[in-house]
C-alpha positions as CSV (number, residue, x, y, z in Angstrom):
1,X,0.0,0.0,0.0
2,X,1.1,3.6,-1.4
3,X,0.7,6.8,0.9
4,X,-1.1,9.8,-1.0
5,X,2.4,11.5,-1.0
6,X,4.0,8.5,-2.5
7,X,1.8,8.3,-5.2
8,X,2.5,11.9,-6.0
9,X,5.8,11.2,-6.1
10,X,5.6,8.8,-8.5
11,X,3.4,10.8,-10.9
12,X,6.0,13.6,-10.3
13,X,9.1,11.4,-12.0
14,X,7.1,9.8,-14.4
15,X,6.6,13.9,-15.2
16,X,10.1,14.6,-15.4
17,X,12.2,11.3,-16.3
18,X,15.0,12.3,-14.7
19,X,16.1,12.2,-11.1
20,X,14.4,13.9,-8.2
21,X,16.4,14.3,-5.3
22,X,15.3,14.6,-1.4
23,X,15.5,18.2,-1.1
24,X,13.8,19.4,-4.2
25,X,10.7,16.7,-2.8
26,X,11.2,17.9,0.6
27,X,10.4,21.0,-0.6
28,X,7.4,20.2,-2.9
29,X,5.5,18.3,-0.6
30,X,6.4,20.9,2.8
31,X,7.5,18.1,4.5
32,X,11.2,17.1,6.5
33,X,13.4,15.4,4.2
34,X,14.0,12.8,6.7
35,X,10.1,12.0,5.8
36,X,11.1,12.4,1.9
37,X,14.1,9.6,2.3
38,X,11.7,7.4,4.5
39,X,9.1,7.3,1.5
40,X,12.3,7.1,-1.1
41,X,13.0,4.3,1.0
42,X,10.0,2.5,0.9
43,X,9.6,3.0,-3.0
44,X,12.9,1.5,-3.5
45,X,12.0,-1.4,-1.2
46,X,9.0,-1.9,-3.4
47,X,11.0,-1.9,-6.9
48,X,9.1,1.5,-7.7
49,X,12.3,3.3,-8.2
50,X,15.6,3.2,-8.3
51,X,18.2,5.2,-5.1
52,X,20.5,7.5,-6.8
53,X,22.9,9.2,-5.2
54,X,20.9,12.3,-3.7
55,X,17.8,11.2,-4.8
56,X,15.8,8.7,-7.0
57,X,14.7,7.9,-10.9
58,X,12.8,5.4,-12.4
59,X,13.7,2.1,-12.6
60,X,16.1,0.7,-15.9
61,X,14.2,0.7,-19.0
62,X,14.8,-3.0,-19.7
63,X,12.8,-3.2,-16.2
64,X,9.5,-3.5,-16.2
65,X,7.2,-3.0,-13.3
66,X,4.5,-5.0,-11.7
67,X,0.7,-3.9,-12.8
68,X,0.1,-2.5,-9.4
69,X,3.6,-0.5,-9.3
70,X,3.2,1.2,-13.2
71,X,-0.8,1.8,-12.2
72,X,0.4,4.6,-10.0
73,X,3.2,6.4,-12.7
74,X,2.1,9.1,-14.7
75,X,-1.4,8.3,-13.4
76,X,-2.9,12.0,-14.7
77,X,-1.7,11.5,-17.6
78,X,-3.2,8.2,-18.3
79,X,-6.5,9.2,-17.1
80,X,-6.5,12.3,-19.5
81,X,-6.0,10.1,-22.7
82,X,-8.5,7.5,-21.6
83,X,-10.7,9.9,-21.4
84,X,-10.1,11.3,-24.9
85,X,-10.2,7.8,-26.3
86,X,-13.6,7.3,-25.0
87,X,-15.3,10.7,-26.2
88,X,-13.8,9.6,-29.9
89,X,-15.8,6.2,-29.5
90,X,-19.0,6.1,-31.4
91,X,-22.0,3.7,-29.8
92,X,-22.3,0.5,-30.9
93,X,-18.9,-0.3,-32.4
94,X,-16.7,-2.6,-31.2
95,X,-13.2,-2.6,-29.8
96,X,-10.3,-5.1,-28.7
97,X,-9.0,-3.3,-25.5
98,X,-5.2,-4.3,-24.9
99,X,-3.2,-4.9,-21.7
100,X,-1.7,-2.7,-19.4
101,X,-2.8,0.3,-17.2
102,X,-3.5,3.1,-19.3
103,X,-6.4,0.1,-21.0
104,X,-7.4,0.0,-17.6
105,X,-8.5,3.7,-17.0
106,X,-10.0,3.4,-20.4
107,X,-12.3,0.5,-18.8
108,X,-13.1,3.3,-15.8
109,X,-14.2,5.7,-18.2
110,X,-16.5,3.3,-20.5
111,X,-18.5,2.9,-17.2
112,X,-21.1,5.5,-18.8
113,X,-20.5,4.8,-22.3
114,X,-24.4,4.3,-23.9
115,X,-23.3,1.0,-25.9
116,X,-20.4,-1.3,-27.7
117,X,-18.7,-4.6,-27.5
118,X,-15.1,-5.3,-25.8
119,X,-13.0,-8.4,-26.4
120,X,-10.2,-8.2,-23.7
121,X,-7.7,-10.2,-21.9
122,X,-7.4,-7.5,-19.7
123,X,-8.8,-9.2,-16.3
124,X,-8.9,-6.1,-14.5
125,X,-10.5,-4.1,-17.6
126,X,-12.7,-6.8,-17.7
127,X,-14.1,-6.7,-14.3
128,X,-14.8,-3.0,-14.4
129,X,-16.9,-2.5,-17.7
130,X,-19.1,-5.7,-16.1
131,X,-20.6,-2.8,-13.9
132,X,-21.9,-1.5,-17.2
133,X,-25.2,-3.4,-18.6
134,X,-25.0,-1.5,-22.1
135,X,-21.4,-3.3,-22.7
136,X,-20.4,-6.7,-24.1
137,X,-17.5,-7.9,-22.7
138,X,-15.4,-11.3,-23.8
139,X,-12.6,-11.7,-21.5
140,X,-10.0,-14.4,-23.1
141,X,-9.5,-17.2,-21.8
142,X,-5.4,-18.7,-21.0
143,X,-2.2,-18.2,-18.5
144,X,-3.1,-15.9,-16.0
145,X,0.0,-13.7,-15.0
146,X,-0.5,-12.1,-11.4
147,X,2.0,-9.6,-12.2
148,X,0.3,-7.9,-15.2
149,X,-2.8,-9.1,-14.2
150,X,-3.6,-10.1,-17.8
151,X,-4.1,-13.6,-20.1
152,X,-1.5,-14.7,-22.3
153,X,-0.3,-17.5,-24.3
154,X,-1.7,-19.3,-27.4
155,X,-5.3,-19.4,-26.1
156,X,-5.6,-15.8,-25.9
157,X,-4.0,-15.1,-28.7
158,X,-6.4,-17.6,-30.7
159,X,-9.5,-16.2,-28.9
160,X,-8.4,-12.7,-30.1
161,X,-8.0,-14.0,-33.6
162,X,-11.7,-15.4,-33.8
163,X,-13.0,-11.7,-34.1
164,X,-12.8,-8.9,-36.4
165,X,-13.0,-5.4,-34.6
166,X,-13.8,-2.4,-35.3
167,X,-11.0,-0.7,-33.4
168,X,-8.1,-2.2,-31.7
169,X,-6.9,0.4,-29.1
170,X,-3.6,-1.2,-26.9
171,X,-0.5,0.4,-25.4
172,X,2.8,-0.8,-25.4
173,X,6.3,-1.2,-23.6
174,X,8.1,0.8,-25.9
175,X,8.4,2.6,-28.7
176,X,11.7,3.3,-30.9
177,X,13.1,6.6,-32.5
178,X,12.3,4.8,-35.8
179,X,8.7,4.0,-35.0
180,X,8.8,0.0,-34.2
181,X,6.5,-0.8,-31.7
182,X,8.3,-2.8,-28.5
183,X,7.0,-5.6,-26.0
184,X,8.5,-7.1,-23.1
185,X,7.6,-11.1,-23.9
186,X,6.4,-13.0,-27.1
187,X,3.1,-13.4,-25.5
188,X,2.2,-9.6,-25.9
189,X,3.6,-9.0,-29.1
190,X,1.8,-12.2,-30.0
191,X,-1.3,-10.5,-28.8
192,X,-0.3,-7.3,-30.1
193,X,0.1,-8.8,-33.2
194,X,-3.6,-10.2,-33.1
195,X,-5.1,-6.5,-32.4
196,X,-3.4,-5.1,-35.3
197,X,-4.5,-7.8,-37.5
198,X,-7.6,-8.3,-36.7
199,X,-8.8,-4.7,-36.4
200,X,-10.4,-2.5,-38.9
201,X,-8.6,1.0,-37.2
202,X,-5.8,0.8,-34.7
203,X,-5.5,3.4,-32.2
204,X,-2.1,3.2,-30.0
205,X,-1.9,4.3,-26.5
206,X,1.8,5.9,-25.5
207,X,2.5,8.3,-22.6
208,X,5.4,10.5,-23.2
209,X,7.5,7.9,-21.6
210,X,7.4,4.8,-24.0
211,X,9.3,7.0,-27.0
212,X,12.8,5.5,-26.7
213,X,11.9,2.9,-23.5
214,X,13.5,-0.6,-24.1
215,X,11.8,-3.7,-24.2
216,X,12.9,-6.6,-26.3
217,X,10.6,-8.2,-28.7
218,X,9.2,-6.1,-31.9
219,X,5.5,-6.6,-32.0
220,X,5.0,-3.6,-35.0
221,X,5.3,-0.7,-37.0
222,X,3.7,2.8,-36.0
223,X,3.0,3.0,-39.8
224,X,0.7,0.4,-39.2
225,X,-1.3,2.8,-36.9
226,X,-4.3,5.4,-37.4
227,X,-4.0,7.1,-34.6
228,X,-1.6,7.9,-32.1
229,X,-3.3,9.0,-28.6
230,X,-0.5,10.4,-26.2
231,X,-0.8,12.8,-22.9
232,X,1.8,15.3,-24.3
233,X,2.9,15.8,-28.2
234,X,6.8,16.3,-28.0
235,X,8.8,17.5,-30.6
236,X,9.8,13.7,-31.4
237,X,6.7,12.3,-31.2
238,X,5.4,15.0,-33.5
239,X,8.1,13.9,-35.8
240,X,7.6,10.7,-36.2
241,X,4.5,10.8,-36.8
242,X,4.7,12.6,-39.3
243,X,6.8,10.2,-41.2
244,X,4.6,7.5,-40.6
245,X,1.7,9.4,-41.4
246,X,-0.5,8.5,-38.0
247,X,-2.8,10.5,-37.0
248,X,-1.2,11.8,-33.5
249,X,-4.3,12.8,-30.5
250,X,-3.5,14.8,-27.6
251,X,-5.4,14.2,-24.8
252,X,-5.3,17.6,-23.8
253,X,-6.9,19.3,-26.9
254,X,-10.4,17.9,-28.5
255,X,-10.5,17.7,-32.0
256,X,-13.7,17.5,-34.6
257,X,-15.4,14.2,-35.1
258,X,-13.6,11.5,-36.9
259,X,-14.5,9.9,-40.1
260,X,-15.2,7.0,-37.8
261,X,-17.9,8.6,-36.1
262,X,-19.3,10.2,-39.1
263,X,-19.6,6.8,-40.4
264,X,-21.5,5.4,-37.4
């Protein structure tokens, strides 16, 4: 269990991607930093970040976090593009929703939504858009990982590949200078791999943070995108989007309706 503080202080690095150091969070928060250090301390204990000299940072990127310790990172801004992903979904369509934790704030904020159809091996997704009578969820069956808090494996992947969806909208671990699309295991690029091909429109979830984060296994292009929905359009980001011609959303600014609604 996170304090209110400590949460703050991990939405504050994600925020800044670089290191934070006692004093400067001492200051932030108005508290002693002998408090600071003893919640540094008990984020490092936890895996949430890494002790630097001074200070902390964010784990390695080759590391990546449990599902309940990347829930609380650059929560804001995962809530704000969730949000803008659901105003841009018409009712009635249908949409494969991926793994991860920006998918699951996406699941929060279908709670009102008047109407559609989710496939998902998102368990936690899953659960939440039961509470709404006007959805249809399919959760997929196979290996339950308690870490991600997901299904993987050949089940899920096969599950994924009986439907044909409107729009598959899924995050990944990373994303590369030159626009390939990066997964941690062959499981979710496998699944990754199933969204992409089995959906009419794909819509990619990335925070600032995924541009240039490592993970190992290549699970796409970025040219094989629409859209592009990210919390805060940097120069680089704007860039290579513009080479792959996708169609980059801010979550801060509303746009006009999409083609997609139109056609709905």
């Amino acid at each position: 269990m996170l304090s209110a503080r400590q949460k703050e202080i991990l939405s504050f690095l994600g925020e800044t991607h670089g290191v934070l150091s006692s004093t400067l969070l001492s200051e932030r928060f108005a508290v002693s930093v002998q408090t600071i250090r003893k919640d540094m301390n008990d984020l490092s204990d936890k895996g949430m970040v890494r002790r630097v000299h001074g200070g902390i940072t964010l784990p390695t990127d080759n590391d990546n976090l449990s599902f309940t310790n990347r829930e609380v990172v650059n929560l804001p801004a995962k809530q704000s593009i969730a949000r803008r992903i659901v105003a841009e979904l018409p009712e009635g369509t249908s949409i494969f929703l991926g793994i991860g934790t920006t998918p699951k704030q996406v699941a929060h904020a279908l709670l009102d939504h008047p109407g559609l159809t989710v496939v998902t091996n998102n368990i936690n997704a899953a659960s939440i858009l039961s509470r709404n009578p006007n959805l249809s969820v399919h959760l997929a069956g196979g290996q339950v990982r308690s870490s991600d808090e997901d299904t993987v494996g050949e089940c899920a992947t096969n599950f994924y590949r009986r439907f044909y969806i409107k729009i598959g909208i899924f995050g990944v671990g990373g994303l590369t200078e030159d626009g390939q699309l990066l997964d941690f295991t062959p499981e979710e690029a496998d699944l990754s791999r199933a969204i992409i091909e089995q959906s009419h429109h794909c819509w990619l979830i990335a925070d600032k943070t995924k541009l240039g984060r490592y993970a190992p296994i290549v699970s796409g292009k970025l040219a094989e995108m629409d859209r592009l929905f990210v919390d805060e359009p940097t120069d680089d980001i704007q860039r290579l989007c513009k080479i792959n011609q996708v169609e980059l959303v801010t979550a801060l600014h509303p746009t006009a309706a999409t083609p997609l609604q139109r056609e709905q």
